[in-house]
C-alpha positions as CSV (number, residue, x, y, z in Angstrom):
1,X,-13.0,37.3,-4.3
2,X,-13.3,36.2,-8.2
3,X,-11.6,33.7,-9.8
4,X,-10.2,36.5,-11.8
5,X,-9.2,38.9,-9.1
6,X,-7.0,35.2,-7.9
7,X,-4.0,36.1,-10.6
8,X,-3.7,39.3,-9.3
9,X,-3.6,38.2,-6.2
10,X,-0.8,35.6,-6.5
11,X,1.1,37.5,-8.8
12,X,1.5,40.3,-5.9
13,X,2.7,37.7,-3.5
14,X,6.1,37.4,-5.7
15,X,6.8,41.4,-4.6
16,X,5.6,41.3,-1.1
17,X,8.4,41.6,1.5
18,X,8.3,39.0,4.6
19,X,6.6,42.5,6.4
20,X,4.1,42.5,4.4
21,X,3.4,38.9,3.8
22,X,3.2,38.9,7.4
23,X,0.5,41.8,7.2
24,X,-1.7,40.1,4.5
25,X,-1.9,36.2,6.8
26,X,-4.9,37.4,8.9
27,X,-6.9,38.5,5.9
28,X,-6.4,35.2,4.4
29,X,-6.5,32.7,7.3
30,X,-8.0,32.2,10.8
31,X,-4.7,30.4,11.9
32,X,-1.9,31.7,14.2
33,X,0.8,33.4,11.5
34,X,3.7,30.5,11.0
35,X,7.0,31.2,11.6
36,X,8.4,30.4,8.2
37,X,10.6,31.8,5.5
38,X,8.8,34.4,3.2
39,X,8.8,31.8,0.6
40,X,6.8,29.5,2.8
41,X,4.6,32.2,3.7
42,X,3.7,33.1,-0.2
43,X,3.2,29.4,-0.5
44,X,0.7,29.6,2.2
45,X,-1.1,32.8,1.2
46,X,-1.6,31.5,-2.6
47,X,-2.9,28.0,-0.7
48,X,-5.3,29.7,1.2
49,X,-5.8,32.5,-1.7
50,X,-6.7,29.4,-4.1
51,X,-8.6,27.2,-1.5
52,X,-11.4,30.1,-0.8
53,X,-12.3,30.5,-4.0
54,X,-11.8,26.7,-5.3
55,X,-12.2,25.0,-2.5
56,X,-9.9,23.1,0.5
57,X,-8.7,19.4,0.4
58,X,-11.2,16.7,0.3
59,X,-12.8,14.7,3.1
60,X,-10.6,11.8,2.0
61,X,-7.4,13.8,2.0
62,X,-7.7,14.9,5.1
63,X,-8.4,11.7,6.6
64,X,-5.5,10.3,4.8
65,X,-3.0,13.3,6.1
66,X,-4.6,12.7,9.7
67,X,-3.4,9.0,9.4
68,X,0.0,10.0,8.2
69,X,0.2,12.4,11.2
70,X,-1.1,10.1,14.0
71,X,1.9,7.3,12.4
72,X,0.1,3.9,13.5
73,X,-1.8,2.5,10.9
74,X,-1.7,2.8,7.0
75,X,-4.6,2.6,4.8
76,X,-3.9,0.9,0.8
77,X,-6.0,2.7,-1.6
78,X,-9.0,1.2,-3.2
79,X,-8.5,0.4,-7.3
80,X,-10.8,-0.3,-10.1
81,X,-10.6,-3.3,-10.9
82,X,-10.0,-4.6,-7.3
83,X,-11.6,-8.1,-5.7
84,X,-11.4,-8.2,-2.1
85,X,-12.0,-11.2,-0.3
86,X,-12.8,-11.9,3.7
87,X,-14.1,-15.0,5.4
88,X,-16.7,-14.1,7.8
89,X,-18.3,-17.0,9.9
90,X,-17.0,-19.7,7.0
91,X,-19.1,-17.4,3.9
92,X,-16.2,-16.0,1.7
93,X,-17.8,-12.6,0.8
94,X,-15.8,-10.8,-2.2
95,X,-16.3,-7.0,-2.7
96,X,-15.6,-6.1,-6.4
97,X,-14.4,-2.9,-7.4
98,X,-16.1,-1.5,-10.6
99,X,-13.6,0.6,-13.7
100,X,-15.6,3.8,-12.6
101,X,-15.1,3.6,-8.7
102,X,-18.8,1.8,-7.7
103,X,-18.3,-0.8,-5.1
104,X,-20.1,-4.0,-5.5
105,X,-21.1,-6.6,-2.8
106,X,-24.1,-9.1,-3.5
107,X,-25.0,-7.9,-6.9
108,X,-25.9,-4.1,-5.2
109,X,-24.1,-0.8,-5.4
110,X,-22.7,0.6,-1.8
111,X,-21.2,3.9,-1.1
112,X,-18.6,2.7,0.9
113,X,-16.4,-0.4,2.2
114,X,-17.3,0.7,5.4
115,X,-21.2,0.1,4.5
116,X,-20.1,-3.0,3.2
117,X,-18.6,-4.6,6.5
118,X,-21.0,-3.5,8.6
119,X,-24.2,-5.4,6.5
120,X,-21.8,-8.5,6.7
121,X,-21.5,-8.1,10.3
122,X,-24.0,-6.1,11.6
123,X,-22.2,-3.8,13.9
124,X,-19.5,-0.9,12.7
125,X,-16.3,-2.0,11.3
126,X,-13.6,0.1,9.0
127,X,-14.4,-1.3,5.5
128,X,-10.4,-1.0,4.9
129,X,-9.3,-2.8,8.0
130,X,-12.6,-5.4,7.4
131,X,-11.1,-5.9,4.0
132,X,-7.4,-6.1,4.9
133,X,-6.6,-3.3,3.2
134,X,-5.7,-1.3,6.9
135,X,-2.3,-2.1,8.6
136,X,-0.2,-1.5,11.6
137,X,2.6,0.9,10.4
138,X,6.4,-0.1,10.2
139,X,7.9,1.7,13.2
């Protein structure tokens, strides 16, 4: 499907019946059909409609609805402009946080908090939970 062919897509949704919504879920997704409202159903359609052509969530929304799901831990969210901080073996080690996203440790870039923790300890660690920045949720 094009881009362009989308609107028409989504504006037919608004004059399909709950039938015919019903009809149109297995051309659009390769999930068992929910049993929702018709309104629910458009909503799901146009997701799926809009996600093949532009694209699904991303990697790190995913992971963050997964979290939210599982209920046990929650994960703060990394900001320009942060410092973090973490004693390890008595050598504070500070992570800063550049105004366009790049992660600094030791006057080099890293891709990830995760890489971070793990060249400070040598073995795999959570950057966010290394950092502090992972917690137990409330219950």
């Amino acid at each position: 499907m094009r881009p362009a062919d989308l609107d028409a897509e989504l504006a037919a949704l608004a004059k399909m019946s709950l039938a015919q919504l019903r009809e149109r879920w297995p051309m659009v997704a390769d999930k068992p059909l929910p049993k929702v409202s018709a309104a629910l159903l458009r909503l799901a359609i146009a997701w799926e409609l809009q996600a093949a052509i532009h694209g699904g969530h991303s990697r790190q929304t995913l992971q963050k609805l997964e979290q939210i799901a599982r209920g046990k831990t929650r994960t703060g969210q990394v900001q320009a402009g942060m410092r973090l901080s973490r004693e390890w073996h008595g050598v504070l080690q500070t992570v800063s946080i550049d105004e366009d996203g790049v992660i600094r440790w030791n006057g080099k870039e890293w891709k990830s908090l995760s890489a971070v923790a793990r060249a400070i300890t040598g073995t795999r660690w959570s950057g966010p939970a290394f950092f502090g920045l992972k917690t137990k949720a409330a219950a």
